[in-house]
Steps between C-alpha positions, in 0.01 A plus 500: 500500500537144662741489776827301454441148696755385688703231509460285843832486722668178557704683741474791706653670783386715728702741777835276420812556728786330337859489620678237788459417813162308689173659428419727820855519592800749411680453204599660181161615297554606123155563394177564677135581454504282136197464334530299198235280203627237295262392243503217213651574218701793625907559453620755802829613572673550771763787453687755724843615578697228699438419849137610497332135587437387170631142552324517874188556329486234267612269754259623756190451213661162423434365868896476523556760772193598784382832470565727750137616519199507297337238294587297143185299395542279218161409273319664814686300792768597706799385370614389828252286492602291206667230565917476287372212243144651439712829504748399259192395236405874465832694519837460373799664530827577336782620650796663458854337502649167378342193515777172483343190370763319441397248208102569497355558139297744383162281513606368891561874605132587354325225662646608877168734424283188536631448880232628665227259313765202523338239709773338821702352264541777209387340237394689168128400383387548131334817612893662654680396170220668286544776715850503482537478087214792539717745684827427292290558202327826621884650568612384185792254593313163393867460337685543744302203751801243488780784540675464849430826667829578608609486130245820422530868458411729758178585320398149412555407889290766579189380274568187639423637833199676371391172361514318798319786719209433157513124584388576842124679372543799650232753554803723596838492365769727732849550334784719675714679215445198290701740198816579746770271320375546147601671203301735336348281278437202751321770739278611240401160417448401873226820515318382196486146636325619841335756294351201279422329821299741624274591187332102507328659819621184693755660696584792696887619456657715738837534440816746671743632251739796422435485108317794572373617097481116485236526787332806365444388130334098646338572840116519554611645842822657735543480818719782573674540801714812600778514706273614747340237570170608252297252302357626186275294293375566153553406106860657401343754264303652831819506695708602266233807404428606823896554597488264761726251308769785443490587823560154672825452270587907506916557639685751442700369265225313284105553445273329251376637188108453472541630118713225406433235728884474572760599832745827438807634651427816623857673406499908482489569133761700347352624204160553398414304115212526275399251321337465148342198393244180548487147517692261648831679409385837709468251773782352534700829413345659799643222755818524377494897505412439855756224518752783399388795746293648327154602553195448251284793468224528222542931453770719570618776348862472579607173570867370529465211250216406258425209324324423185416145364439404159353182526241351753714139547837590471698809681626682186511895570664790560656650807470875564701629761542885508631635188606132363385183404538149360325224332486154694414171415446317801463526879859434526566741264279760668683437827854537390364842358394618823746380719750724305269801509565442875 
């Protein structure tokens, strides 16, 4: 078989202290002995309990913060070496927390990506403004160009500030919890966006976030970090597979369920249930068994409550407990059944 070729790194970094303080001197590190490839095309995120160095990271590979030690090279030269405007042309950055513009519309806030080819004066050549109208296009808000940005939702804003990192033609776009103020719907789109981005091959993503099953269903790659200060690096199905992933979110009052994907409460079960059925019904019979103490077991002889479904989309059963039983209907139905058997 042909080996898998790689993908060349536009960034990599190699034994990477990051914290604060001077390089050399003392002062507070958070992570150490990093090694870490970004290549074209990929979408890597950046995920960990809080206080682990997440945002440090990101701001370290951005060339916002020094490193403590090691080195960052950047399309194979140091990235100290670049100079902020040349800089600027191959990575962006997004970060979090409220940006006031006052009166600035949608299209003005975009082109602040063109700064760093502006000539002395600023002034926008036919090249910027295609450029521009590219980026607003490629996020999808081509509508919303003569909107005042103040006047926007949380997630517009935010794919306005996506846009404008776009406008800049990055070979490396860094974003710090760009999802934290959005609702569920807004932070899904926000992942497919960047996820888009990524595919054309054009752009490497890397990207911090707490939308953790967001992260594990659109990343090429994690970068885990533990509490410990550990940096683990792989796709999320390899993390997730080899434990490591459970084990860097593991407490003992929550753990995460490689079967489903999906965080539990771990709460001492009452009562032991069996459960009889398929489809997506079973499924979502079992968390809500859980939900209600009880734990799921496929066999047992003598259990304190079974349950037996009747249809594979809806939960419509019977409840067995002991010597007596009932029919239910739905999952509030089934609840209010065992809560008296209490």
């Amino acid at each position: 078989m042909m080996p898998v070729r790689q993908r060349d790194n536009v960034l990599h970094a190699r034994g990477l202290a990051v914290g604060y303080g001077q390089a050399g001197a003392e002062g507070c590190t958070v992570l150490s002995s990093v090694d870490i490839d970004v290549a074209a095309g990929d979408l890597i995120c950046v995920i960990g309990p809080n206080g682990v160095g997440k945002s440090t990271l990101l701001r370290t590979i951005a060339g916002l913060q020094h490193p403590l030690a090691g080195q960052i090279n950047l399309l194979d030269e140091s990235l100290s070496a670049w100079r902020p405007r040349e800089r600027a042309r191959r990575i962006a950055v997004v970060l979090t927390g409220y940006v006031d513009t006052g009166y600035m519309s949608v299209w003005s806030m975009v082109a602040l990506g063109r700064f760093p080819y502006a000539g002395g004066w600023g002034r926008l050549q036919v090249e910027d403004r295609h450029k521009i109208d590219q980026a607003l296009l490629t996020v999808g808000i081509g509508h919303l160009e003569g909107r005042l940005f103040s006047h926007l939702s949380d997630g517009e804003r935010q794919k306005v500030l996506i846009a404008r990192a776009l406008a800049q033609n990055p070979v490396v776009l860094v974003l710090d919890e760009p999802t934290a103020y959005l609702d569920v719907t807004g932070r899904a789109e926000t992942m497919h966006t960047l996820r888009r981005l990524s595919l054309h091959g054009q752009h490497a993503v890397v990207v911090s976030t707490h939308d953790i099953e967001l992260a594990l269903r659109t990343a090429d790659k994690l970068w885990l970090i533990g509490s410990d200060g550990s940096l683990r690096v792989g796709a999320p199905e390899d993390l997730v597979l080899s434990g490591e992933f459970g084990t860097v979110f593991r407490t003992d009052r929550v753990s995460f369920d490689a079967q489903s994907g999906s965080f539990t409460v771990n709460s001492a079960a009452a009562r032991r249930a069996t459960l009889i059925g398929s489809g997506l019904a079973r499924e979502w019979t079992a968390r809500a068994l859980q939900r209600l103490g009880c734990a799921v077991v496929e066999t047992d002889p003598q259990p304190d409550v079974r349950v037996e479904l009747h249809d594979t989309r809806r939960a419509v059963g019977i409840l067995t407990s002991g010597d007596s039983g009932c029919r239910f209907g739905s999952i509030a139905e089934l609840a209010a059944a065992l809560k008296q058997e209490r």
